[in-house]
PyMOL Python script that loads the backbone (N, CA, C, O; Angstrom):
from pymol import cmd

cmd.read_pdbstr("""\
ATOM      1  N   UNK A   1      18.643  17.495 -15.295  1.00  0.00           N
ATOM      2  CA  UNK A   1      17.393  16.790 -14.998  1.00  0.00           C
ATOM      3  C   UNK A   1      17.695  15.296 -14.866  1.00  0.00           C
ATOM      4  O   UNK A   1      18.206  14.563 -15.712  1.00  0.00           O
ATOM      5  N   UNK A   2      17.303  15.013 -13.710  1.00  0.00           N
ATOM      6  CA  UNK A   2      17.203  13.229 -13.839  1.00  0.00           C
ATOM      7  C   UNK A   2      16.171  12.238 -14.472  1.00  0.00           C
ATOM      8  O   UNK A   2      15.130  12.711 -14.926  1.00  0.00           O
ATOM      9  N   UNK A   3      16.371  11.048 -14.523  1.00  0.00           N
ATOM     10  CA  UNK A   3      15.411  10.060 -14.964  1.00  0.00           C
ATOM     11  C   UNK A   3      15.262   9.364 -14.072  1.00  0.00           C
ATOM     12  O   UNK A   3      16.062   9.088 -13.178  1.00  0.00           O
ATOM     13  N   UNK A   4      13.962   8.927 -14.271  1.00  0.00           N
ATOM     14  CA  UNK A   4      13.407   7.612 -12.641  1.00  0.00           C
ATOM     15  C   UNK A   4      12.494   6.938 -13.405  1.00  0.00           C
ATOM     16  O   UNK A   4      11.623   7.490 -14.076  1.00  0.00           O
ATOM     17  N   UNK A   5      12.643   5.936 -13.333  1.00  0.00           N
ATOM     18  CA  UNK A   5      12.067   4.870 -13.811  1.00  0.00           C
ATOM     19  C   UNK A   5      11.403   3.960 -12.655  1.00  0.00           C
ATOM     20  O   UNK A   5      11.996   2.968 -12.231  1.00  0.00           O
ATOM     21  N   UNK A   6      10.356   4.285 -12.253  1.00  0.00           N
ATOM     22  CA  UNK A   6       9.684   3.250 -11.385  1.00  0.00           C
ATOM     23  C   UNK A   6       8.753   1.978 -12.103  1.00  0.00           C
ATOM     24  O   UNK A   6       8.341   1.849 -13.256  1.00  0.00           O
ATOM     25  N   UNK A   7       8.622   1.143 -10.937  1.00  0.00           N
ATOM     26  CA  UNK A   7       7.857   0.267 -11.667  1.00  0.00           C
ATOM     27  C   UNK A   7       6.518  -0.154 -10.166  1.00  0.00           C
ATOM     28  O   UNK A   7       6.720  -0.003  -8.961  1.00  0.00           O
ATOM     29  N   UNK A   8       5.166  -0.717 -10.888  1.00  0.00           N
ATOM     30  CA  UNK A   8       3.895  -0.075  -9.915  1.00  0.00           C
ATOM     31  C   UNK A   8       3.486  -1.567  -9.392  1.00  0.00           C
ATOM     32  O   UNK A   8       3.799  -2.138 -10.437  1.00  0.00           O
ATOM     33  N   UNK A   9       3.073  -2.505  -8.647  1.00  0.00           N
ATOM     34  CA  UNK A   9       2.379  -3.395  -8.321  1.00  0.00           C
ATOM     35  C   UNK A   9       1.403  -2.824  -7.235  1.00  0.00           C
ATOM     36  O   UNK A   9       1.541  -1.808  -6.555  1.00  0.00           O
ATOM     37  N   UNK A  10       0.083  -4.001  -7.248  1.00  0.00           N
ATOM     38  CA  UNK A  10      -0.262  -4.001  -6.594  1.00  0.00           C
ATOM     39  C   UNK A  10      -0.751  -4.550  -5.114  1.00  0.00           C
ATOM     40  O   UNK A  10      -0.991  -5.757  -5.062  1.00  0.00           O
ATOM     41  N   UNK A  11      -0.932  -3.722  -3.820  1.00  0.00           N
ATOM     42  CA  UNK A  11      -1.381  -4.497  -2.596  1.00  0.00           C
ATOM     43  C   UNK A  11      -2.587  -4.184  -2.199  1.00  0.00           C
ATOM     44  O   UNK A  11      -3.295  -3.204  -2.433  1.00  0.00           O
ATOM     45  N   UNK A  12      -2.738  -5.112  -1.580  1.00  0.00           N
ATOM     46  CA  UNK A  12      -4.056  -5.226  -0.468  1.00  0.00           C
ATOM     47  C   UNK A  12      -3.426  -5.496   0.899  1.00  0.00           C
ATOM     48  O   UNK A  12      -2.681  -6.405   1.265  1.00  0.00           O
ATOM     49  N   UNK A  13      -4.075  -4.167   1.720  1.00  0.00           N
ATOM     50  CA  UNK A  13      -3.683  -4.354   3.408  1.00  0.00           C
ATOM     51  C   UNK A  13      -4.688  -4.408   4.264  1.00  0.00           C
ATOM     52  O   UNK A  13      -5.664  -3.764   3.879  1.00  0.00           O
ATOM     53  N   UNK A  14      -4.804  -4.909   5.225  1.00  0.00           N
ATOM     54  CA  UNK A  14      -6.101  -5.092   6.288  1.00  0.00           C
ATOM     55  C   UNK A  14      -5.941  -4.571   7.540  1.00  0.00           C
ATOM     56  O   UNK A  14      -4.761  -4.277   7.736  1.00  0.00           O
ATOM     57  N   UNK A  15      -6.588  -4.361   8.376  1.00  0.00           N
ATOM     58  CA  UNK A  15      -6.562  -4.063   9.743  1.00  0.00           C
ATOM     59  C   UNK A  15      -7.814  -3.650  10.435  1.00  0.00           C
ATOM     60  O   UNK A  15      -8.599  -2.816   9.985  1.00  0.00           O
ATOM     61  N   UNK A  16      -7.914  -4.134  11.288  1.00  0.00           N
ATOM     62  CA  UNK A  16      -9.187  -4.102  12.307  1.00  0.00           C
ATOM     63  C   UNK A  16      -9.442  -2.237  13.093  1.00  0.00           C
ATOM     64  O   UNK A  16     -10.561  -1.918  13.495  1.00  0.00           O
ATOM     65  N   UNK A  17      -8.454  -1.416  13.164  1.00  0.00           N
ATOM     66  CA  UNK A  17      -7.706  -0.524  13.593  1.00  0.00           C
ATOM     67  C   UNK A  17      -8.205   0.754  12.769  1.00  0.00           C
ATOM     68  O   UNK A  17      -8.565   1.747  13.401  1.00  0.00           O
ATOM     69  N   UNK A  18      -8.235   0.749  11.348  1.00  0.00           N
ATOM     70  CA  UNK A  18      -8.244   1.802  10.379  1.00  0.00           C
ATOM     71  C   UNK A  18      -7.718   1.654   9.488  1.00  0.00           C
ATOM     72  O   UNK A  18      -6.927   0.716   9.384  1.00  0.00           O
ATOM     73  N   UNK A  19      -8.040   2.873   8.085  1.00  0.00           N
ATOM     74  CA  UNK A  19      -7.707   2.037   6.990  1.00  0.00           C
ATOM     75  C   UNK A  19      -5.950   2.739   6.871  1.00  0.00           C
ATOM     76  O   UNK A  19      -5.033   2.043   6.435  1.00  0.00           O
ATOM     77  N   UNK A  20      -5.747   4.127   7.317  1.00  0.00           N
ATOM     78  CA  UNK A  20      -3.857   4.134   7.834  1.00  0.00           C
ATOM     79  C   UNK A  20      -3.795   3.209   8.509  1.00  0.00           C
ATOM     80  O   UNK A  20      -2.778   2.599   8.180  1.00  0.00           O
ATOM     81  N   UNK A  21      -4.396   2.615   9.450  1.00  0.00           N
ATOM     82  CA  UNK A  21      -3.174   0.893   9.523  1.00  0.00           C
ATOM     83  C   UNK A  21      -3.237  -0.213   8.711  1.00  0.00           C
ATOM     84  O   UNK A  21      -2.333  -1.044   8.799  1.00  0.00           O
ATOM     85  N   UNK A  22      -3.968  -0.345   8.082  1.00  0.00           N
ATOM     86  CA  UNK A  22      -3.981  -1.304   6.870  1.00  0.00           C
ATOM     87  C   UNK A  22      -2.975  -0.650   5.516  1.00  0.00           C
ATOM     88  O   UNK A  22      -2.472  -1.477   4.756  1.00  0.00           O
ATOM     89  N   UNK A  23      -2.744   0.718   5.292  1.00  0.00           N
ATOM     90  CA  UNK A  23      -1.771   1.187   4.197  1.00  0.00           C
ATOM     91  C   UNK A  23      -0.624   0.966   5.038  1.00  0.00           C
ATOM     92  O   UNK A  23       0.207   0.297   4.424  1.00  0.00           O
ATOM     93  N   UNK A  24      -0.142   1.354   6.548  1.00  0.00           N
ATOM     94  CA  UNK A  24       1.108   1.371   6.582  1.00  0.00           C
ATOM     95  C   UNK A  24       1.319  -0.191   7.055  1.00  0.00           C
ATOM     96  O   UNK A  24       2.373  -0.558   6.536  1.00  0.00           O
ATOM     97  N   UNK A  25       0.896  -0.980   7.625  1.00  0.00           N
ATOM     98  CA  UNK A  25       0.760  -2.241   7.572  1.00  0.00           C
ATOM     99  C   UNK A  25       1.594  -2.893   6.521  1.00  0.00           C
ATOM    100  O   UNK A  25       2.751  -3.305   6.597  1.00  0.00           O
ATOM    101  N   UNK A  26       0.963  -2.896   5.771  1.00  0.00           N
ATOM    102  CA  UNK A  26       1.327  -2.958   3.909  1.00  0.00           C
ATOM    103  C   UNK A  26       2.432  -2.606   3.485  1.00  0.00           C
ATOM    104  O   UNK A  26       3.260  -3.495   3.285  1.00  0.00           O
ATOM    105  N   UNK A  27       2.718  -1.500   3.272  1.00  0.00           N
ATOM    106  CA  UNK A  27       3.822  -0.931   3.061  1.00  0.00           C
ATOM    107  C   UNK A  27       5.310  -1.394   3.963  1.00  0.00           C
ATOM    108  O   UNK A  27       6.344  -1.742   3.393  1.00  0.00           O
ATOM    109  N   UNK A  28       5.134  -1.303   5.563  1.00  0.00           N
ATOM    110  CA  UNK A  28       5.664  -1.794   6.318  1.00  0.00           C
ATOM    111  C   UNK A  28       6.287  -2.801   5.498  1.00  0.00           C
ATOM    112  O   UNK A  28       7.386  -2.605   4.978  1.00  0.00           O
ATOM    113  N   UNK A  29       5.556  -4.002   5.341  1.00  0.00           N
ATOM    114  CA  UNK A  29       5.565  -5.471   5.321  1.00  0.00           C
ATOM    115  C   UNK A  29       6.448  -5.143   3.492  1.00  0.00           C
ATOM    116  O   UNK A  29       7.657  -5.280   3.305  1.00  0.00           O
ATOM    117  N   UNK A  30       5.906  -4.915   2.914  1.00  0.00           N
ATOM    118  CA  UNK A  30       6.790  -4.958   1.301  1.00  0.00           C
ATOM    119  C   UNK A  30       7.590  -4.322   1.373  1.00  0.00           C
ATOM    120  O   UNK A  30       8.313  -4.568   0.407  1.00  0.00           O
ATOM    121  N   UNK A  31       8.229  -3.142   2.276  1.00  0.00           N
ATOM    122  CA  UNK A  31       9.317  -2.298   2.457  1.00  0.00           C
ATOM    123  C   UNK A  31      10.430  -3.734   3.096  1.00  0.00           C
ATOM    124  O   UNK A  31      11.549  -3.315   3.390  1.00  0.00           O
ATOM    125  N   UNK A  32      10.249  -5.219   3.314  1.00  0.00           N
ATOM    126  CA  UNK A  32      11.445  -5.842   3.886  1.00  0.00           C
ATOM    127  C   UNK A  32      11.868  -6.579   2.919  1.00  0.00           C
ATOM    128  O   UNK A  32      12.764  -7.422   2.966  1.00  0.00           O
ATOM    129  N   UNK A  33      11.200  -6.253   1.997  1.00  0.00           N
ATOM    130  CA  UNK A  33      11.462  -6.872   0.190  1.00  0.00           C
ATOM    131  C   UNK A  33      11.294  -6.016  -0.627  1.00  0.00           C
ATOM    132  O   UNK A  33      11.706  -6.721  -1.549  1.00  0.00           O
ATOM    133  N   UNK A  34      11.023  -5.009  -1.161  1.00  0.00           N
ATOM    134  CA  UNK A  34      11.431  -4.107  -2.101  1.00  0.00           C
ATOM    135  C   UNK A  34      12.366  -2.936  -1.685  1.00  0.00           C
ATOM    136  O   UNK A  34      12.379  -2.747  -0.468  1.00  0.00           O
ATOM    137  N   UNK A  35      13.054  -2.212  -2.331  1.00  0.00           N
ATOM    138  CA  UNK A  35      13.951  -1.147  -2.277  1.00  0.00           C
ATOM    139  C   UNK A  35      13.347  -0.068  -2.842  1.00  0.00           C
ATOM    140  O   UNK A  35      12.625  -0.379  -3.789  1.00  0.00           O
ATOM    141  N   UNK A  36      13.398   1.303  -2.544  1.00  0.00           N
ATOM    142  CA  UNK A  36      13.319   2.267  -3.503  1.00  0.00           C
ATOM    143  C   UNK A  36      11.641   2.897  -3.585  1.00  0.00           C
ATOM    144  O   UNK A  36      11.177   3.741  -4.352  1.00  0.00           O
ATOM    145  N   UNK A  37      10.865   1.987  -2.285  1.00  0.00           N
ATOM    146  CA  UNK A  37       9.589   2.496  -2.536  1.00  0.00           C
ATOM    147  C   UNK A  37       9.283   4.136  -2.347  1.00  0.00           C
ATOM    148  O   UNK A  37       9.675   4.796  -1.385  1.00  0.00           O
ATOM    149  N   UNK A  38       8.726   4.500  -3.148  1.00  0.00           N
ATOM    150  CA  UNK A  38       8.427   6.060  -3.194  1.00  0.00           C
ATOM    151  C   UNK A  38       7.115   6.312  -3.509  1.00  0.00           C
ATOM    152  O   UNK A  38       7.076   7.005  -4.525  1.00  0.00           O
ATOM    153  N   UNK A  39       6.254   6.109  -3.173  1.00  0.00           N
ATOM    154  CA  UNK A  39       4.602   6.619  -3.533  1.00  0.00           C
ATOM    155  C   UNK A  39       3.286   5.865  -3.566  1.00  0.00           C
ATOM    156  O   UNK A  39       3.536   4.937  -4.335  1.00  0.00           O
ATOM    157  N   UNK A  40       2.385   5.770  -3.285  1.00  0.00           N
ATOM    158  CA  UNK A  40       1.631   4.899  -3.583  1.00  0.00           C
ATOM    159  C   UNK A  40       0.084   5.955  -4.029  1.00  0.00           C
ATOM    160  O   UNK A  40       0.046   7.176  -4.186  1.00  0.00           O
ATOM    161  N   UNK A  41      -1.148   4.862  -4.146  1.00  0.00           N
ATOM    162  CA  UNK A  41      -2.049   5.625  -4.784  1.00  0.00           C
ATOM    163  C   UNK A  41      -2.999   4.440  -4.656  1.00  0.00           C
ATOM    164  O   UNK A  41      -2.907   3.360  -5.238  1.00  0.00           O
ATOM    165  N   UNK A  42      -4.317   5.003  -3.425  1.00  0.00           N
ATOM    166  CA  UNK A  42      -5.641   4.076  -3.418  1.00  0.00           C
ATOM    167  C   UNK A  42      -6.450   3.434  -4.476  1.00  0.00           C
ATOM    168  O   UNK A  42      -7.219   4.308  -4.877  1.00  0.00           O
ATOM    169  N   UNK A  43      -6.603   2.610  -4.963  1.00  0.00           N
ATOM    170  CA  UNK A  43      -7.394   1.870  -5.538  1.00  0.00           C
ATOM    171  C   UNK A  43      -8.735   2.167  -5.142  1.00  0.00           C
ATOM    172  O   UNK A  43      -9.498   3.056  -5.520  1.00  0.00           O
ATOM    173  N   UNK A  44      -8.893   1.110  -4.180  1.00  0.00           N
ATOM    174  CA  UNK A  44     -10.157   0.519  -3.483  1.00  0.00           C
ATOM    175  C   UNK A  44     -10.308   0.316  -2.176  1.00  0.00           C
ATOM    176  O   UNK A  44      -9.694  -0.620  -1.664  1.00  0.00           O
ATOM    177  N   UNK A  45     -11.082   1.083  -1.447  1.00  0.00           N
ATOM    178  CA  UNK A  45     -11.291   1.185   0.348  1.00  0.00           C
ATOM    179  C   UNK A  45     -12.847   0.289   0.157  1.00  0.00           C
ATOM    180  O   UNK A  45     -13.852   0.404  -0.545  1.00  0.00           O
ATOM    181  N   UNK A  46     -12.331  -0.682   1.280  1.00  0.00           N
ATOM    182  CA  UNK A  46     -13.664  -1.908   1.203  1.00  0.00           C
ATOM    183  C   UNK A  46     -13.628  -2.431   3.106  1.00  0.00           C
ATOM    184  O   UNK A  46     -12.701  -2.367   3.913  1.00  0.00           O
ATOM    185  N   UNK A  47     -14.736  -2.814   3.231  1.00  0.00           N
ATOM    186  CA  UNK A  47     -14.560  -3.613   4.589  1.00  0.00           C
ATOM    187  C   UNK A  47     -15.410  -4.483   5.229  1.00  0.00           C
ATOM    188  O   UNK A  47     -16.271  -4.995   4.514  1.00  0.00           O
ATOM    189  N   UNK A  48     -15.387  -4.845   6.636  1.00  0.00           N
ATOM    190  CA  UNK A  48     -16.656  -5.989   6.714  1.00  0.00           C
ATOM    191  C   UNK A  48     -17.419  -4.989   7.774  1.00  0.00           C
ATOM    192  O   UNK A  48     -16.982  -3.894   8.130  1.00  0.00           O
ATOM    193  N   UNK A  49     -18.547  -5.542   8.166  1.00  0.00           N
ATOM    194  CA  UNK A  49     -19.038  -4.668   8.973  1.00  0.00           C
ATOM    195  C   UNK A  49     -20.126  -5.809  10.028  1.00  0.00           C
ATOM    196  O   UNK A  49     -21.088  -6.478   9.650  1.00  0.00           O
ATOM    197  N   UNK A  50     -19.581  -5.702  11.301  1.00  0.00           N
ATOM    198  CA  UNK A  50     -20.603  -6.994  12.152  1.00  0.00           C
ATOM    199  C   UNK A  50     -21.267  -6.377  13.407  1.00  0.00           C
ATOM    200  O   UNK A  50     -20.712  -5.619  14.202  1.00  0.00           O
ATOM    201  N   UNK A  51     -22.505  -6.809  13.455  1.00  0.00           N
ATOM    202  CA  UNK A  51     -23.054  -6.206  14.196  1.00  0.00           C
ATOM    203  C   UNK A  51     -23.561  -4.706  14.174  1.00  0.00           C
ATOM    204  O   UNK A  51     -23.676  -4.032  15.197  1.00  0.00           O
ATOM    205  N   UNK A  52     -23.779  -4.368  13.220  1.00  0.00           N
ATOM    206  CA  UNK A  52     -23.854  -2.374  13.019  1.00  0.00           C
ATOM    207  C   UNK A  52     -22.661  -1.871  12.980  1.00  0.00           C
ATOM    208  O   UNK A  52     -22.607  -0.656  12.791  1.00  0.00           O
ATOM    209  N   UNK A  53     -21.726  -2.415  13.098  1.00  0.00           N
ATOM    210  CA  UNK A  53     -20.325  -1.394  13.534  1.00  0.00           C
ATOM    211  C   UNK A  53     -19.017  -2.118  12.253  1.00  0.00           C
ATOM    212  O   UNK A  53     -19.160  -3.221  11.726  1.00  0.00           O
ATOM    213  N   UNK A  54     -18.213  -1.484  12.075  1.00  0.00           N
ATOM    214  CA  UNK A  54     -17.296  -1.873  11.520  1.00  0.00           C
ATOM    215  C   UNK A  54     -16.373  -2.317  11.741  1.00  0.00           C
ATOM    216  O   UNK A  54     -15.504  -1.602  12.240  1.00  0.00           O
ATOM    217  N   UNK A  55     -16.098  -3.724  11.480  1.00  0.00           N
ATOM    218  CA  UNK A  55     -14.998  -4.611  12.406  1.00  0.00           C
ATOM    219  C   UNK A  55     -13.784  -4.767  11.110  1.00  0.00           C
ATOM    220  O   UNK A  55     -12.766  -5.291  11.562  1.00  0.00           O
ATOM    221  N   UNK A  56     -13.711  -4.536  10.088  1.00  0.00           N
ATOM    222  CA  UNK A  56     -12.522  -5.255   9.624  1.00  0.00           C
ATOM    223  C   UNK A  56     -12.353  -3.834   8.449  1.00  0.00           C
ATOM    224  O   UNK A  56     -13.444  -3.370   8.116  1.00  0.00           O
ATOM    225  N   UNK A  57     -11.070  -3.119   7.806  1.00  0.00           N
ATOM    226  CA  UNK A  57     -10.818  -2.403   6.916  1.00  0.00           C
ATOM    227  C   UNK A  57      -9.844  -2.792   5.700  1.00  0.00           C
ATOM    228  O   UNK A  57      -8.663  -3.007   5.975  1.00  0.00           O
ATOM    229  N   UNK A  58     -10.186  -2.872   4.654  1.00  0.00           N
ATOM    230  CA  UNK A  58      -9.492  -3.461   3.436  1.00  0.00           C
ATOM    231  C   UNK A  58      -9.184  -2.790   2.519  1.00  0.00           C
ATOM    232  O   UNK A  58     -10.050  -2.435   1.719  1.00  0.00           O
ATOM    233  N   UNK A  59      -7.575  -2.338   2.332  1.00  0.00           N
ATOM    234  CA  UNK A  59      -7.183  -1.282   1.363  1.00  0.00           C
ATOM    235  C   UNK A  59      -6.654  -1.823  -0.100  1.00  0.00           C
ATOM    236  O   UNK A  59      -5.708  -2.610  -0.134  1.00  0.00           O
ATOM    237  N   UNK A  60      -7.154  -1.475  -1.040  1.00  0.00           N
ATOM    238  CA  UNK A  60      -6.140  -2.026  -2.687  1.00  0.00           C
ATOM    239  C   UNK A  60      -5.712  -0.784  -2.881  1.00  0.00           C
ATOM    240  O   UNK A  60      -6.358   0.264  -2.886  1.00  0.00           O
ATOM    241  N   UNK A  61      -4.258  -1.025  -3.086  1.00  0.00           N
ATOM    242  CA  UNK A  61      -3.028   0.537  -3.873  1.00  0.00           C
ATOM    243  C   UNK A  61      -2.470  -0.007  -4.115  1.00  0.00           C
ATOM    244  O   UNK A  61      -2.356  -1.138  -3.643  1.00  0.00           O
ATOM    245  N   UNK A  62      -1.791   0.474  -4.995  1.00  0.00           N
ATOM    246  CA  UNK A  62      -0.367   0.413  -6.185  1.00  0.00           C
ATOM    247  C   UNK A  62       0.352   1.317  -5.297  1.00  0.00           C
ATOM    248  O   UNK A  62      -0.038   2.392  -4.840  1.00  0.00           O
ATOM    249  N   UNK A  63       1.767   0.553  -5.074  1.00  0.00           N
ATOM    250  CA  UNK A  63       3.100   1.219  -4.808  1.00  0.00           C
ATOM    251  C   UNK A  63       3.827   1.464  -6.035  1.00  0.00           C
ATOM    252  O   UNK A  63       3.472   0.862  -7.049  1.00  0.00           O
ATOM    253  N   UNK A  64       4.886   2.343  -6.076  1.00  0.00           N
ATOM    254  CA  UNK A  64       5.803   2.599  -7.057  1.00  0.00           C
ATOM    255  C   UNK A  64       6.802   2.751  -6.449  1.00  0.00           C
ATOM    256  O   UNK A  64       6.948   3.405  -5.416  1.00  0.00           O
ATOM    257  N   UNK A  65       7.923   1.898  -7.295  1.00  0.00           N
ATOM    258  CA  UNK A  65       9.141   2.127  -6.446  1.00  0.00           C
ATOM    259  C   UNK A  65       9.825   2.065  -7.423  1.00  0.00           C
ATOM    260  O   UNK A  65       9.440   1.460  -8.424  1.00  0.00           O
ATOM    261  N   UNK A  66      11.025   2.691  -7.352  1.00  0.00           N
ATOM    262  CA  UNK A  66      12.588   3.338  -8.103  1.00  0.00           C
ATOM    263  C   UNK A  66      13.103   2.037  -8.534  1.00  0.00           C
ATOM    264  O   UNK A  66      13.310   1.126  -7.732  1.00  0.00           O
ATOM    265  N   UNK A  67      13.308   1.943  -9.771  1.00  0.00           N
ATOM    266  CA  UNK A  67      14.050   0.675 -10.190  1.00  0.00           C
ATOM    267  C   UNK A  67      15.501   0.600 -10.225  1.00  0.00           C
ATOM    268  O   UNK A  67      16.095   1.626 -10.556  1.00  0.00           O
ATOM    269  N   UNK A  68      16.322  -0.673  -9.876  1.00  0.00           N
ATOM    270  CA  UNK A  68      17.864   0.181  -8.948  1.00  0.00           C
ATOM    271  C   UNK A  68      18.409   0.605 -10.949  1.00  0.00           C
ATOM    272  O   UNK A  68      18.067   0.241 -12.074  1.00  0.00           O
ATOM    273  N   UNK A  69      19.567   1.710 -10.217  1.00  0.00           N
ATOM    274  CA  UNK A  69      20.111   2.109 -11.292  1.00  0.00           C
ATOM    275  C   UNK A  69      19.748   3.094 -11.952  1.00  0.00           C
ATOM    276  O   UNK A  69      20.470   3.682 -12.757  1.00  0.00           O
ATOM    277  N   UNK A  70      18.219   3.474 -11.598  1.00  0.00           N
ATOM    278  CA  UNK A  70      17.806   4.852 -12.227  1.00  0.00           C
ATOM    279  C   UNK A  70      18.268   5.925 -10.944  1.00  0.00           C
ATOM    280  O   UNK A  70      18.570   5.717  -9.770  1.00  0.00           O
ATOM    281  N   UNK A  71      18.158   7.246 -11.829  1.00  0.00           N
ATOM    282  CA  UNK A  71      17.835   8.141 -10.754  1.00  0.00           C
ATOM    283  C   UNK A  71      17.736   8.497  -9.399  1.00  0.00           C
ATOM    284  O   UNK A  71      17.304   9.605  -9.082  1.00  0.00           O
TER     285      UNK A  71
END
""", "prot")
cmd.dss("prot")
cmd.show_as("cartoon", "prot")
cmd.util.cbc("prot")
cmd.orient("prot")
């Protein structure tokens, strides 16, 4: 059996597009500075809305990623 030791922060991603482009957006963007990301988990789906329609999508999740040296 192995051990994995992750450790969790959190993001906020945006996009005009949907709220999968505001998570992979996100992820994208912290994947060119963290290593080892493996999972994440929604918080909070929020957005603006102009004119009757919905113009802007705003995601909060916690990533978890593999801390080096474990598992």
């Amino acid at each position: 059996m192995t051990n994995k030791v992750h450790k969790k922060i959190e993001l906020v991603g945006s996009s005009d597009k949907g709220i999968e482009d505001a998570l992979q957006s996100a992820v994208s963007f912290a994947g060119q500075t963290l290593r080892n990301l493996d999972w994440f988990e929604v918080v909070q789906v929020r957005g603006s809305i102009e004119n009757g329609k919905i113009s802007n999508y705003q995601v909060t999740f916690q990533v978890g990623f593999r801390m080096e040296g474990s598992s």
